[in-house]
N, C-alpha and C positions, 0 to 999 in steps of 0.2 A: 490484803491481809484478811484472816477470818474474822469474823466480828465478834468472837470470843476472846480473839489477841486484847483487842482494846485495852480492857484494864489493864493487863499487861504493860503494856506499851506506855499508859499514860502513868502507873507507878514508876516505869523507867524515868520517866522526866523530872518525874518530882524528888527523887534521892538522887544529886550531886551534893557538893558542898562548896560553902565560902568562907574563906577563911582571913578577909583582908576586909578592912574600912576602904569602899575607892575613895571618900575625901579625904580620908587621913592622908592616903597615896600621894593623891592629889596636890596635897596642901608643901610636899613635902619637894615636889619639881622643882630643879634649879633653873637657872636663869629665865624665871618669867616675863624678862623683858621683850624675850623673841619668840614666846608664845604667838601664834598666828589667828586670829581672829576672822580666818575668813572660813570656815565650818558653818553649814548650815544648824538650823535646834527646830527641830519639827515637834508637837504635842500629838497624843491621839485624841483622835475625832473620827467617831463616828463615821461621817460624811465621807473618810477616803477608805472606808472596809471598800474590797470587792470579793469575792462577788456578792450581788445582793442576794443571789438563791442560796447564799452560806453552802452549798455542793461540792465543795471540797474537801478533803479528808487527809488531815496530816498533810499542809503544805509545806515540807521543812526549807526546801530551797528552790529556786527558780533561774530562768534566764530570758533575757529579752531576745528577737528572733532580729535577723535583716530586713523583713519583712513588714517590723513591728508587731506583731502577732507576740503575747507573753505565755510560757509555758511553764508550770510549777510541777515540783512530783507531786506523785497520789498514794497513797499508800494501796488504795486498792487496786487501781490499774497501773501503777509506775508513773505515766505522766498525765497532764491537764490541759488543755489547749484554753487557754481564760480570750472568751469572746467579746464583739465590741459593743455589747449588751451589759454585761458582766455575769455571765453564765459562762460556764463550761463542759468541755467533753474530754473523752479519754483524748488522746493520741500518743501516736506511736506503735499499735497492737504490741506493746510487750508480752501480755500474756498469751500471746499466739507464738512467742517466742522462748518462754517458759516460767514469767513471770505468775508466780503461785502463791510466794509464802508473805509476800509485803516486805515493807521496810525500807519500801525508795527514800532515801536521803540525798546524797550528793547531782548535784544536775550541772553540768560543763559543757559550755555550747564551745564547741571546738574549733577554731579562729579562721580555715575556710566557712565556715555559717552552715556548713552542711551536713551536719551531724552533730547531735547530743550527747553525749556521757551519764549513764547513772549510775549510779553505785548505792548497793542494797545490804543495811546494816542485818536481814537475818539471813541471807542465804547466801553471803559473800561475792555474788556475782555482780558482775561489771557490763552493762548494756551499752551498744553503740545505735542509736539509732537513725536511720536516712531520713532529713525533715522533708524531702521534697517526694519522696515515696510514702513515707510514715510504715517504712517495718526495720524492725528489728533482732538484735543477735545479738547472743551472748559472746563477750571477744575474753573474758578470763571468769576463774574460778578460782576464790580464795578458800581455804582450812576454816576461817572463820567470817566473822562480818566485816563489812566495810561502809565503812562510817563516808568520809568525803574523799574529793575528788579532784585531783589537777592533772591539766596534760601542757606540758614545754613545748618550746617552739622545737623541737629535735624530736618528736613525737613520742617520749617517753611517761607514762602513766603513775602520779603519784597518786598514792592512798592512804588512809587514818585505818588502822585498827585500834578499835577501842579498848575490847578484850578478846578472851580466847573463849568466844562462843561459838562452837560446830555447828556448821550450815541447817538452818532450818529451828536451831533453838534460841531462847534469851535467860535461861536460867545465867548465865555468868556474865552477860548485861546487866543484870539484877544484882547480880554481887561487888561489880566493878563500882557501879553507882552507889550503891548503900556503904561502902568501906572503900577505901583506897587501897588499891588492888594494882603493881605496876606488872601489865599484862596487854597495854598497849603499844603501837608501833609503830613504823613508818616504814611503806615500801616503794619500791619505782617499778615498775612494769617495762624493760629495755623493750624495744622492737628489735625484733630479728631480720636480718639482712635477708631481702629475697623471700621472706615467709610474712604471714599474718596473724603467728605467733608472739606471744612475750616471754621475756625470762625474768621471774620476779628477783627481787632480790632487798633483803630484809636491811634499812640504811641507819634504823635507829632501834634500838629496845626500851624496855621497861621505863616506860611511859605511862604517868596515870591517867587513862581515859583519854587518849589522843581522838581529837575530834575536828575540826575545820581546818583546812590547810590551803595557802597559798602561796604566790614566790613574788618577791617584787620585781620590775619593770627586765633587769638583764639578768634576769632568772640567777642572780649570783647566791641568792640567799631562799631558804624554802622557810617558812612560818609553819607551826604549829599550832591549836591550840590545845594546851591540857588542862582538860577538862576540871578535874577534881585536883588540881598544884593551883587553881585559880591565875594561870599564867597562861603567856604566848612565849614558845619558845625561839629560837633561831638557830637555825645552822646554815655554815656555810657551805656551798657547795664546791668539792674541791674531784672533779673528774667523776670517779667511780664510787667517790668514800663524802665523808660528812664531817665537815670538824667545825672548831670552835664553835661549842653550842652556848649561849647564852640565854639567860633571862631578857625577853625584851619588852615585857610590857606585865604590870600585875593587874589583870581583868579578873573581877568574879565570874563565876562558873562560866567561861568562854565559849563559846559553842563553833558557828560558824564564822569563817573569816573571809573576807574578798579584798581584793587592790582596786582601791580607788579611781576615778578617772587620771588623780595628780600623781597615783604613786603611793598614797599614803594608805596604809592596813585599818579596815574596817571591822568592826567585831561584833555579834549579836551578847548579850549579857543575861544570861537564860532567867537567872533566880531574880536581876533587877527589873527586868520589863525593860529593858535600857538599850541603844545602841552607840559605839564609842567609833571615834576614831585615831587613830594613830597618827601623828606626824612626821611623818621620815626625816623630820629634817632634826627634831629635837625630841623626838619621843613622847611629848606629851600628851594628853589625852584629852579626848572635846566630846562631851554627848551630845547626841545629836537627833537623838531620839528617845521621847520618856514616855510609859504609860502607867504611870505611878496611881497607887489605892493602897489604904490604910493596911489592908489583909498583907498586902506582899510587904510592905513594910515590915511589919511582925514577924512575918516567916524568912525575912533575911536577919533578924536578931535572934531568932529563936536555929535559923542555921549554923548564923556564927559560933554560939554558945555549944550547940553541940559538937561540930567540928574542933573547937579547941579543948574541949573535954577528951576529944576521942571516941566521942559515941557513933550509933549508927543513926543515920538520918532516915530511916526507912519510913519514923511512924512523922514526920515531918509535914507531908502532902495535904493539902486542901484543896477543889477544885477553884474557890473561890480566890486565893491567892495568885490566880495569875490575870483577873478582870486588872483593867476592862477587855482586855486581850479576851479571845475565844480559846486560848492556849497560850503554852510555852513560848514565847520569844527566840527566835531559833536562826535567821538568818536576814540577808536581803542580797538583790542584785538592784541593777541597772537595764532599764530598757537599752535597745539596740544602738540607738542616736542620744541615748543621756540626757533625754527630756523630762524622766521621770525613774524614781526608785521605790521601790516595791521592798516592803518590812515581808517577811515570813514567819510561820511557825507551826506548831503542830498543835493546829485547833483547825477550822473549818473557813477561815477567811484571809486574806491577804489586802496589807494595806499599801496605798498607793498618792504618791505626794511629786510635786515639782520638781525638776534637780535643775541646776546651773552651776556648774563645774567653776571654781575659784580659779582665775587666773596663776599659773605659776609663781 
């Protein structure tokens, strides 16, 4: 991205809204006798930033490789190859492929291990790229941007659009975020029989801010998050079409979402500094990660307030409200073998902690 985007970019993060107490939510779960207490609770600490040369730029999301090797996007090159130093380098030559305008978000290591997925919230395009050559290609081109990214075991390509910003702009980014705007969407990408073409096809509408998306374990069910409804939606998947959509979890400002090693839906909580998990089995919610200061504190009351007023959140923003974080709170993956899991977001570091997977 040019280095004039910046502000840009980083007022986009800071007008969403919230409009929910999570302990009110909380407090409110039924049967918390089959609450499950095996959810990790990580703090931040310093000690697990990487990388140490902070050379990273907008790490919204990442993925662990087969190889171990971890890759996050870039905003200026599309991806990061994070070394066992804790330095990094580009990878992938996207911009030998036509990466130009920024706004690498979504990153999908695609279940042969041999190719990447990214998806670029300003130019709509959708990158594939070969991890053991390191080049890459543009495989689609959306009307507008595209927010995150899943690909099914049938090889068909979901995607978030958040709003209806034409390739190359974020003026109606800017507008989605600041006001509730239902201008986001949900698409699939069919593959074509015999070609290495897609046929998109538009599965959900008028969504506010549609932003991190996943499917659990028999892909029966695809997740949403929306962004600015402070929810994860659901639908289920019935063939070619979408039904029974519900409400499945009330998260403030939702961002990106992943499935679990168990199954259970994870979630970044942008304005909390927070990361939640979902329980499949009872719906309940477990933080699991906090990087809490007094600043963000205030600017999640002074969110609430204005969202239920109805106002615009625009003049909201403070850089200092998202310490101790170098930025927004925005995602996390899992290394390759699930030894470790990696917080993300759009500041200049990515944090890095333990994992041991809870018995079923």
């Amino acid at each position: 991205m040019k280095n004039y985007q910046l502000p840009l970019i980083f007022l986009l993060l800071i007008v969403t809204s919230c409009s929910f107490n999570q302990e009110k939510n909380n407090s409110k779960e039924k049967n918390p006798k089959v609450v499950q207490k095996s959810f990790p609770n990580y703090s931040y600490s310093i000690e697990n930033s990487i990388p140490g040369s902070a050379d990273l730029y907008l790490p919204e999301d990442g993925a662990g490789l087969p190889d171990g090797r971890i890759i996050v996007a870039d905003n200026e090159d599309g991806l990061h190859v994070i070394l066992e130093d804790g330095s990094t380098k580009s990878f992938g030559n996207m911009k030998k492929a036509g990466y130009s305008d920024g706004g690498a978000r979504g990153v999908f290591l695609e279940r042969n291990g041999k190719h990447i997925l990214v998806s670029c919230v300003n130019s709509g395009e959708i990158y594939r790229i070969n991890i053991e050559k390191e080049t890459s290609e543009i495989i689609y081109r959306h009307n507008y941007g595209i927010n995150n990214i899943y690909k099914d075991r049938e090889g068909n390509i979901w995607f978030t659009q958040s709003a209806e910003n034409p390739n190359g702009t974020t003026e109606a980014l800017d507008e989605a975020f600041a006001n509730p705007i239902p201008t986001g969407a949900l698409y699939r990408l069919k593959k074509e029989k015999n070609s290495n073409s897609f046929k998109p096809k538009m599965m959900a509408d008028s969504l506010f801010f549609a932003n991190g998306i996943t499917m659990d374990e028999s892909e029966e069910h695809v997740y949403v998050a929306e962004f600015r409804m402070d929810r994860i939606i659901r639908f289920q998947v019935s063939k070619d079409t979408l039904r029974n959509k519900e409400q499945y979890s009330i998260i403030l400002s939702p961002d990106n979402l992943e499935r679990g090693p168990n199954g259970n839906i994870w979630v970044a909580s942008l304005m909390q500094n927070k990361i939640f998990a979902i329980d499949k089995n009872d719906k309940s919610r477990h933080e699991v990660f906090s990087a809490k200061s007094e600043m963000n504190e205030e600017k999640q009351k002074e969110w609430v307030r204005k969202t239920h007023l109805g106002e615009s959140v625009i003049d909201i923003g403070h850089p200092d409200m998202w310490n101790p974080l170098t930025g927004p709170l925005t995602g996390l993956f899992w290394s390759y073998d699930q030894n470790e899991i990696y917080f993300t977001g759009l500041g200049s570091k990515v944090l890095k902690y333990p994992f041991q997977p809870a018995p079923n």
